[in-house]
C-alpha positions as CSV (number, residue, x, y, z in Angstrom):
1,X,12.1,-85.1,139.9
2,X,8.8,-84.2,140.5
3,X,6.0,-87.3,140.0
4,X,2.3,-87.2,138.5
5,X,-0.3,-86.9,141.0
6,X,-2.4,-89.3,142.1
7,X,-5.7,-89.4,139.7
8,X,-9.1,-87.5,141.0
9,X,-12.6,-87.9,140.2
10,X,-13.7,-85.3,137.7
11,X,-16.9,-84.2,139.3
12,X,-19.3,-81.5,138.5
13,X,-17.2,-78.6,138.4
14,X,-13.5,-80.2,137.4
15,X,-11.0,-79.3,139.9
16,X,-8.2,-76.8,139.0
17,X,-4.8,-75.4,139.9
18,X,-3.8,-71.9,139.4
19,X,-4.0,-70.0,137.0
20,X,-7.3,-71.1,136.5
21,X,-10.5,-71.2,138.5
22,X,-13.1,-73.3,137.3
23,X,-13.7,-75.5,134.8
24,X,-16.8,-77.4,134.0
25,X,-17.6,-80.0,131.2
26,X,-21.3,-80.1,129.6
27,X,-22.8,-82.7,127.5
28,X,-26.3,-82.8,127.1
29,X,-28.2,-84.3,124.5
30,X,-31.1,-82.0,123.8
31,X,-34.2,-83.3,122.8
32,X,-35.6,-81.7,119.0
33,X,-36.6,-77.7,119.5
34,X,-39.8,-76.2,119.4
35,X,-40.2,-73.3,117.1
36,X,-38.9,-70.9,120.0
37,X,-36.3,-73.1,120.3
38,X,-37.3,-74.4,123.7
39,X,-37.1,-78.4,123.9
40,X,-39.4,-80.1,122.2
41,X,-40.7,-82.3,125.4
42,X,-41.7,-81.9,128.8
43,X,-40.5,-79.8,131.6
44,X,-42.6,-81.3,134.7
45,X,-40.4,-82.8,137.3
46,X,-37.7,-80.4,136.5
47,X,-36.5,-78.0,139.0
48,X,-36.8,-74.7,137.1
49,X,-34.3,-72.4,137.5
50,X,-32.3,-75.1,139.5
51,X,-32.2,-78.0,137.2
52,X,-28.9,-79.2,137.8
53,X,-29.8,-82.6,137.6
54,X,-29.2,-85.1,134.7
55,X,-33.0,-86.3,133.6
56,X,-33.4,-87.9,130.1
57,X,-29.7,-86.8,129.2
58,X,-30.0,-83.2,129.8
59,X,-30.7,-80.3,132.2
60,X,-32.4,-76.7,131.8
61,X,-29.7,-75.2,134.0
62,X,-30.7,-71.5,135.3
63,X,-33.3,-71.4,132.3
64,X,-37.3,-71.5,132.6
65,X,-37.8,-71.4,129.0
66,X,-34.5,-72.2,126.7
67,X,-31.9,-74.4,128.5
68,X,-28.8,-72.6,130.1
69,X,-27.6,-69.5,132.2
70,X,-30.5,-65.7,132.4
71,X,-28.3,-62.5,132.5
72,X,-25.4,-62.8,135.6
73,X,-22.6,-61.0,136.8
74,X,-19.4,-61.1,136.6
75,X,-16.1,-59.6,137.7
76,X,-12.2,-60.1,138.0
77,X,-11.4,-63.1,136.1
78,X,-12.1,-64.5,132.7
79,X,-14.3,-67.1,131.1
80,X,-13.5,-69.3,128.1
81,X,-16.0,-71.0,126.7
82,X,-14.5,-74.0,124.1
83,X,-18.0,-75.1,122.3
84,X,-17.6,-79.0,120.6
85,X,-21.3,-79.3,119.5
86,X,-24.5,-77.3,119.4
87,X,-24.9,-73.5,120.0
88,X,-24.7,-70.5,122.3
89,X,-26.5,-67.1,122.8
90,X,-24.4,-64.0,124.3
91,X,-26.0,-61.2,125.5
92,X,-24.7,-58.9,127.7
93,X,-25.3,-55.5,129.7
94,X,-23.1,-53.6,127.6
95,X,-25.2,-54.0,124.8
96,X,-23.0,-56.9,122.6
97,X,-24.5,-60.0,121.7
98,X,-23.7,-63.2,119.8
99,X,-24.0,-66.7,118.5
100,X,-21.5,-69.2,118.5
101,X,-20.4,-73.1,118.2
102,X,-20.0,-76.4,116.6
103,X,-16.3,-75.5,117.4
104,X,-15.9,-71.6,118.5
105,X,-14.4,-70.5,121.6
106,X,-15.4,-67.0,123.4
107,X,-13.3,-65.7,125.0
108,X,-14.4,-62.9,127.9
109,X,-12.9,-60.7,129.8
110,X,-15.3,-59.5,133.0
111,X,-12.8,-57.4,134.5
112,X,-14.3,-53.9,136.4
113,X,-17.9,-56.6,135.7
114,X,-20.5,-57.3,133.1
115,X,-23.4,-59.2,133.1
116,X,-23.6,-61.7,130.4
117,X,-26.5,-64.5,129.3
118,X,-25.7,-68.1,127.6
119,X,-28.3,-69.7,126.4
120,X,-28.5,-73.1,124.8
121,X,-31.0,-72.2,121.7
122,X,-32.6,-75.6,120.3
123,X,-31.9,-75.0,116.2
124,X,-32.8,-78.5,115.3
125,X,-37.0,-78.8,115.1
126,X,-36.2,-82.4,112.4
127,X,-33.4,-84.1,115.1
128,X,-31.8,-83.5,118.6
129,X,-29.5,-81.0,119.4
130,X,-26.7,-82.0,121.6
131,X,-24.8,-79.7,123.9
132,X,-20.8,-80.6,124.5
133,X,-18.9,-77.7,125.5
134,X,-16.1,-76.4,128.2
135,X,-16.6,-73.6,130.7
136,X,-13.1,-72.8,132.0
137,X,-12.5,-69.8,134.3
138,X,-8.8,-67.8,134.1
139,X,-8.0,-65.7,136.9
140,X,-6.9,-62.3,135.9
141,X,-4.1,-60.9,138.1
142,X,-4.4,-58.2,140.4
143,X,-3.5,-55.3,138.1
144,X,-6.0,-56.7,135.3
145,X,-9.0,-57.1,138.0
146,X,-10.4,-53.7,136.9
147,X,-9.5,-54.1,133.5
148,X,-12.1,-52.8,131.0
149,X,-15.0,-56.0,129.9
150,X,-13.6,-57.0,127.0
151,X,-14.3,-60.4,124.5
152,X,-13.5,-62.1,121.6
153,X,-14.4,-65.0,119.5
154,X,-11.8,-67.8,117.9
155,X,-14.2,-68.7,115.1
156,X,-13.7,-72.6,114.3
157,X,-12.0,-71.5,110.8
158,X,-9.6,-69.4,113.1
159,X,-8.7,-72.1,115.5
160,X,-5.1,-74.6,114.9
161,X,-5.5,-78.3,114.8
162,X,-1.8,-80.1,115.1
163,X,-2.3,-83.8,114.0
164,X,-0.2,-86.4,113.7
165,X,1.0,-89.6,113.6
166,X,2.8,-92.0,115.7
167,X,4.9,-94.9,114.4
168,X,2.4,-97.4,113.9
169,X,-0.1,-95.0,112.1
170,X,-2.6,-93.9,114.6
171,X,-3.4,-90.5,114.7
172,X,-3.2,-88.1,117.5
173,X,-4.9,-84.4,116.8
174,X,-4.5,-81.7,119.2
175,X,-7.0,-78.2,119.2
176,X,-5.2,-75.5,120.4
177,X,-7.6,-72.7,122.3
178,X,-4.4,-71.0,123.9
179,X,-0.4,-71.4,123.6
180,X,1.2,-73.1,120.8
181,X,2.2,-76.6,119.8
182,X,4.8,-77.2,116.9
183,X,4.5,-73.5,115.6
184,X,1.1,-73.4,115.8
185,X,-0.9,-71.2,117.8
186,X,-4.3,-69.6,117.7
187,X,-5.3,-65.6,117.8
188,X,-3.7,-63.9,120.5
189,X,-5.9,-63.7,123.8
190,X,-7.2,-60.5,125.0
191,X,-5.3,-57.8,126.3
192,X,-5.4,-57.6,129.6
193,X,-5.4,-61.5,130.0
194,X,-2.9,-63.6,132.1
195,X,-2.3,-65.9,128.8
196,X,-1.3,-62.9,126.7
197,X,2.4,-62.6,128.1
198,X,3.8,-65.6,126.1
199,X,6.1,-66.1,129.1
200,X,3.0,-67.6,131.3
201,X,2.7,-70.3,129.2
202,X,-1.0,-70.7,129.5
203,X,-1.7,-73.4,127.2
204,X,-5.5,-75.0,126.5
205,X,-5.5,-77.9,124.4
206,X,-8.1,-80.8,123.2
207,X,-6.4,-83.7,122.7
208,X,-8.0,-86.8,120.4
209,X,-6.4,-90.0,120.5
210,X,-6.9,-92.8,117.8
211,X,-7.7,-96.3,119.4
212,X,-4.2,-97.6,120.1
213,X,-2.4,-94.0,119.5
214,X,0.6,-93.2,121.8
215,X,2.1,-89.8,121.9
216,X,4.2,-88.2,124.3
217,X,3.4,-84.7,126.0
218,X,5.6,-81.8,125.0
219,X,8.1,-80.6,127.7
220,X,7.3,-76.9,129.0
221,X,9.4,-75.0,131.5
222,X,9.2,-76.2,135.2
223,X,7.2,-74.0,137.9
224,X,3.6,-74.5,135.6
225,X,0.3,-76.0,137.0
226,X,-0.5,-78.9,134.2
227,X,-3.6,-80.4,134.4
228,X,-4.8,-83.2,132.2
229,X,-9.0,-84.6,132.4
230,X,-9.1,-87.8,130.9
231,X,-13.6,-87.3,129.9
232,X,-13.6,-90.1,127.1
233,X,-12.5,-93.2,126.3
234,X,-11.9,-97.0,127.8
235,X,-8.2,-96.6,129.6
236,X,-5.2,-94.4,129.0
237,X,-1.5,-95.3,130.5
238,X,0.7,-92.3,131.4
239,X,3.9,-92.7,132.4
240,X,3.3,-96.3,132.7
241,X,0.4,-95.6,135.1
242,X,-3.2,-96.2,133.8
243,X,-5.8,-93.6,134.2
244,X,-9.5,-94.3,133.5
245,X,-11.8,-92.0,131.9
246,X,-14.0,-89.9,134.3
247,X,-10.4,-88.9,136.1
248,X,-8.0,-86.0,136.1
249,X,-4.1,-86.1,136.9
250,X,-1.5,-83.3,137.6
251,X,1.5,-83.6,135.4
252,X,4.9,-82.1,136.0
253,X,5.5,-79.5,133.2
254,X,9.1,-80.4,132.7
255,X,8.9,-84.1,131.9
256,X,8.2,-85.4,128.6
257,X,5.4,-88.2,129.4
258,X,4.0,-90.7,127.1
259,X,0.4,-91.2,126.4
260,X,-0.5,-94.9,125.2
261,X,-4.2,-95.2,124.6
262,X,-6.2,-98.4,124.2
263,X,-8.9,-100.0,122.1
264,X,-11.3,-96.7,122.2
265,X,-11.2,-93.0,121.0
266,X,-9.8,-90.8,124.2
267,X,-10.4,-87.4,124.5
268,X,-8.7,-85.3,126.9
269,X,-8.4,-81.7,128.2
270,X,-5.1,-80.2,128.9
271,X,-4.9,-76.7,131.1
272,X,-1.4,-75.6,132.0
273,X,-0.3,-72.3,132.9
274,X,2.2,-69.7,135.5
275,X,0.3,-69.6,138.8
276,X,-0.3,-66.0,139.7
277,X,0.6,-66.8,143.3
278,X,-1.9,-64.1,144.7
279,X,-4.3,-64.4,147.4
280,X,-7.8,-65.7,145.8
281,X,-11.5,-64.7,147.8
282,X,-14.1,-65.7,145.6
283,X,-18.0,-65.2,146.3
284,X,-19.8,-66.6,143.5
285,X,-19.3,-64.9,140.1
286,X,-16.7,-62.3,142.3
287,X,-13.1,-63.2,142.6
288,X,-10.8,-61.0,144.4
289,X,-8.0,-60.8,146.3
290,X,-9.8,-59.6,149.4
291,X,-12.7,-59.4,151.4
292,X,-13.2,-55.9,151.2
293,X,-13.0,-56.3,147.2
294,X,-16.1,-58.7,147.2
295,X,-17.7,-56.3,149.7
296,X,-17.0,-53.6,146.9
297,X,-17.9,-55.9,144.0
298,X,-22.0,-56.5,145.9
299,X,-22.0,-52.5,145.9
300,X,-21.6,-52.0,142.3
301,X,-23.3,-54.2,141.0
302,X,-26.3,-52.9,142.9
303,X,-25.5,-49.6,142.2
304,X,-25.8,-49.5,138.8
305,X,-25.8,-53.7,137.3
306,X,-22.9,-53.4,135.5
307,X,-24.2,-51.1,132.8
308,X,-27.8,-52.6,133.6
309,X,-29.6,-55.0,131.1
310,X,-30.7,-53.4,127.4
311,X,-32.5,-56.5,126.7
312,X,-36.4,-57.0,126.8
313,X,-35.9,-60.6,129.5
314,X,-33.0,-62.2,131.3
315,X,-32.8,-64.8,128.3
316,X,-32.6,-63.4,125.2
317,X,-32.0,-65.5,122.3
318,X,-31.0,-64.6,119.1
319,X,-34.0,-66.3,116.5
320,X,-34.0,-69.6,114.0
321,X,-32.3,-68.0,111.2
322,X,-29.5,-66.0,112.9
323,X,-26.2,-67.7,111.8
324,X,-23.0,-66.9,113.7
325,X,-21.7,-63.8,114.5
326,X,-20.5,-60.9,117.3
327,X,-21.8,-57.7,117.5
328,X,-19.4,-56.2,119.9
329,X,-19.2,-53.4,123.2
330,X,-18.4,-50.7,119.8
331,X,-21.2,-52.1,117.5
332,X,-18.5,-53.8,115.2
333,X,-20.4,-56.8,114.0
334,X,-18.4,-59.9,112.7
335,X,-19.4,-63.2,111.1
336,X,-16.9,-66.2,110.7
């Protein structure tokens, strides 16, 4: 019988197990916005373009102007991007564009590449706009690493929330991003994607715990890569171990394991999935399987930027009274 691992540090990226990549967790808390949406407050002693570093509870990322990540390439995997709170701005070199959050999830296949921008727009000028949001990167298989760009949104009104109750009354809620949980499941992923063959039982879930709640994980088969980041809360026991917040633990998939949380709110992030099992060579925003495949990657992207970039700057923002929407690679526009 396979046993949980011991607990690691969740650092700046999370660690993770194939299938997935990359996963980082971001919670800044935005000062108000100008009218361009900028923050309200002063840049100096930030490291433009660099700012990685956590100064008056946020960071400007890659951006000069507006908070977050100018136009940048991508290829062979995907990114899923699970917003809590506050807002992005998509922009991409193949012409599509959007604005999501306050619970949305895009969904993106790079495949054969595409640049893409997210930007952090500011929306609030009358209170402070905080940022909490996922970045979780999917390797696409070997047949799918050329696949055509491709993305999708799971609007909030689109996504499942399972909730419960456990014997004593205290609620459990589970938002399901990918796989299912007690016939529930969200919109099917994208094509070409590693989670849309049911059998790789990729699953991506948000789990809130009431103070006090206990619930037990659902069994999957055996052979998947479970991963569970423990980002909120005072203490959690699993499996009679405790596990304090700030910490991540691999699970076996085929074991039923209890959850008993204590006197605070916990909230957790579940990734589970098949490992693809193929050789990974990654080089920033690339991810292969070989050398000569990154090598390839650096001479298209050169050659013609991935479709180059229709947009006037590198940070294109979407203005004050744009609500939510996609405009996608075929011009199809689509609003929650």
């Amino acid at each position: 019988m396979k046993t949980i691992s011991k607990p690691f540090a969740l650092g700046f990226p999370w660690q993770t197990r194939d299938p997935f990549l990359f996963c980082v967790y971001h919670q800044d808390f935005y000062p108000k916005g100008k009218t361009d949406l900028s923050p309200d407050a002063s840049l100096a002693g930030r490291s433009l373009g660099q700012d990685f570093t956590l100064k008056d509870g946020w960071r400007m990322y890659h951006g000069l102007r507006i908070p977050g990540f100018p136009g940048h390439p991508h290829r062979g995997f995907e990114t899923v991007t699970v917003v809590q709170e506050g807002w992005v701005d998509h922009a991409d070199s193949l012409g599509a564009a959007g604005r999501y959050g306050a619970g949305d999830t895009q969904w993106m296949t790079a495949g054969k590449g595409v640049q893409h921008s997210e930007m952090f727009p500011l929306l609030n000028q009358n209170q402070e706009n905080t940022l909490e949001l996922f970045q979780i990167w999917l390797n696409l298989p070997r047949a799918s690493k050329m696949a055509p760009p491709h993305f999708q949104m799971i609007w909030s009104e689109q996504k499942p929330i399972w909730q419960t109750q456990d014997a004593n009354g205290k609620k459990i809620q589970v938002e399901i991003i990918a796989g299912s949980l007690e016939g529930l499941s969200p919109p099917a992923p994208p094509p070409d994607s590693w989670a849309a063959d049911p059998s790789h039982s990729v699953a991506i879930w948000v789990i809130k715990l009431e103070a006090g709640a206990q619930w037990h994980l659902p069994v999957a088969e055996t052979g998947l890569n479970r991963t569970l980041y423990y980002y909120q809360g005072e203490s959690l026991k699993i499996g009679g171990e405790t596990l304090q917040p700030g910490y991540g633990i691999d699970l076996p998939s085929d074991q039923s394991l209890g959850l008993e949380n204590s006197e605070q709110e916990s909230r957790l992030l579940l990734l589970q999935g098949k490992p693809l099992k193929e050789p990974v060579v990654q080089y920033g925003p690339f991810v292969m399987n070989t050398q000569a495949e990154i090598q390839m990657a650096f001479l298209d992207y050169q050659k013609d930027q991935f479709g180059g970039w229709p947009w006037p700057d590198s940070d294109p923002i979407h203005g004050k009274e744009k609500g939510r929407f996609a405009r996608y690679f075929d011009g199809q526009i689509e609003e929650p």
